[in-house]
C-alpha positions in Angstrom: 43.0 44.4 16.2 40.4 42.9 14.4 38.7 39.5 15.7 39.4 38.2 12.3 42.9 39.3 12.3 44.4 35.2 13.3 42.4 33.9 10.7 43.8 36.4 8.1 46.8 35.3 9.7 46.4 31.8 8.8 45.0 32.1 5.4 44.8 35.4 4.0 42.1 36.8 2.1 38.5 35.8 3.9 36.3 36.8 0.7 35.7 37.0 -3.0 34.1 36.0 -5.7 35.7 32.1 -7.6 36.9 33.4 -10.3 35.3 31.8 -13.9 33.4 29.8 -11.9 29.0 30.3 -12.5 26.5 29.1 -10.5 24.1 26.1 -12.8 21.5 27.5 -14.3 17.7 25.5 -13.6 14.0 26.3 -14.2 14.6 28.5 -11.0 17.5 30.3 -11.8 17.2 30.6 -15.6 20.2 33.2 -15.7 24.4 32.8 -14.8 24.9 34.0 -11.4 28.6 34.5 -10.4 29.5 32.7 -6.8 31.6 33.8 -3.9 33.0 32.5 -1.2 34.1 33.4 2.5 35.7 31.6 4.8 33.3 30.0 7.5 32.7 27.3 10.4 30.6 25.0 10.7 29.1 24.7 14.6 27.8 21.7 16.5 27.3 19.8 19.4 27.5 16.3 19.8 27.5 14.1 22.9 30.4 11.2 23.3 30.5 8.6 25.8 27.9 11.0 28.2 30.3 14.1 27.1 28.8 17.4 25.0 31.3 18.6 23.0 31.0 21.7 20.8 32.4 21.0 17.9 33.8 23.9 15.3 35.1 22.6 12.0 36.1 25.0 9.4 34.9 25.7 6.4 34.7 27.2 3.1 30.8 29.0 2.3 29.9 29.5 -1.2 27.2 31.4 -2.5 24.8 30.6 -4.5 24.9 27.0 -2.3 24.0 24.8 -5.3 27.2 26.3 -7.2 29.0 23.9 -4.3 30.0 21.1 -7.1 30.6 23.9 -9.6 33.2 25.6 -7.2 35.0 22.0 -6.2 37.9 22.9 -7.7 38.8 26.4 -6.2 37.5 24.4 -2.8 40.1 21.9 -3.7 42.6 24.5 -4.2 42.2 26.7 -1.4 42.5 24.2 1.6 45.0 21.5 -0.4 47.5 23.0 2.6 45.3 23.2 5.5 47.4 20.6 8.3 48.8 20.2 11.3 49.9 23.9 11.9 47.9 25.6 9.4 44.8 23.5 10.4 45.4 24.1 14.2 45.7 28.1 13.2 42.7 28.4 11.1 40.6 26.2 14.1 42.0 28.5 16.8 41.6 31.6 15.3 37.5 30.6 14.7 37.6 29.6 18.3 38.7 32.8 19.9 36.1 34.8 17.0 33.6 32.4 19.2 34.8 32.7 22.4 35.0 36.7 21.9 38.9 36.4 23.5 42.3 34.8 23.1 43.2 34.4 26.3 44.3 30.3 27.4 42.1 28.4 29.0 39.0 30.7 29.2 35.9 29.7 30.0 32.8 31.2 28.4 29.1 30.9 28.7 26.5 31.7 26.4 22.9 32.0 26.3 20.2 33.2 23.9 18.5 36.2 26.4 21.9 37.2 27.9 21.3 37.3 31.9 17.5 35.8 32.2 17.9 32.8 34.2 14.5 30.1 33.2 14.1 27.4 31.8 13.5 28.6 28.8 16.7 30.2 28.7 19.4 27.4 28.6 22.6 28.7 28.8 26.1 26.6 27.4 30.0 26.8 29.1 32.7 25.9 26.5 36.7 26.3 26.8 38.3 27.0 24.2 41.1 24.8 25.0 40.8 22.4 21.6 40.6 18.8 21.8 41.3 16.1 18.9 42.7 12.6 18.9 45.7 10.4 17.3 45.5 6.9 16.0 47.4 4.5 17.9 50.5 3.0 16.5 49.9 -0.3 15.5 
């Protein structure tokens, strides 16, 4: 099975090109350029009360980026459905194309020049056990 595989699960086709939809046309691009999408994440760290947490937030990549606006509708469109379960699908299917692994509760650590242990070479540990909060009823 592919890696992909839960998130074509979750929201079938990954690619293609928005249909009727042309990228603007400026001093730099003096010619129509048709854009294309893929589904994507968006990865970050942030720290929270003296807590890193990696944060993945799906996402919908469109190229040529400045046809962004141009596309809003299809964008729009395609994630008008994505909660609760289908959000919490599409979230943990990116998570285990990170983590390289569906298994529960693993923990995995990364680096960028694999086993060299320096200073130079910091290394990260995530779970991929996902977080999120609820408002309190009030």
């Amino acid at each position: 099975m592919s890696a992909l595989q839960p998130l074509f699960s979750a929201v079938g086709k990954l690619t293609g090109q928005v249909s009727g939809v042309f990228a603007p046309i400026d001093d730099e691009h003096p010619a129509p350029e048709r854009v294309f999408w893929a589904e994507a994440a968006r990865i970050s760290i942030a720290q929270k009360h003296g807590a890193f947490w990696l944060l993945v937030d799906p996402d919908i990549w469109i190229w040529p980026p400045r046809a962004r606006e141009a596309a809003r509708e299809f964008l729009d469109e395609r994630r008008k459905d994505r909660l609760n379960a289908k959000f919490d699908a599409i979230l943990t299917a990116w998570i285990g194309v990170l983590a390289g692994t569906a298994q529960r509760g693993a923990v995995i650590e990364v680096s960028a020049f694999g086993d060299v242990e320096t200073d130079a070479n910091p290394s990260f540990t995530f779970g991929n056990r996902t977080g999120f909060s609820m408002g309190l009823g009030g």
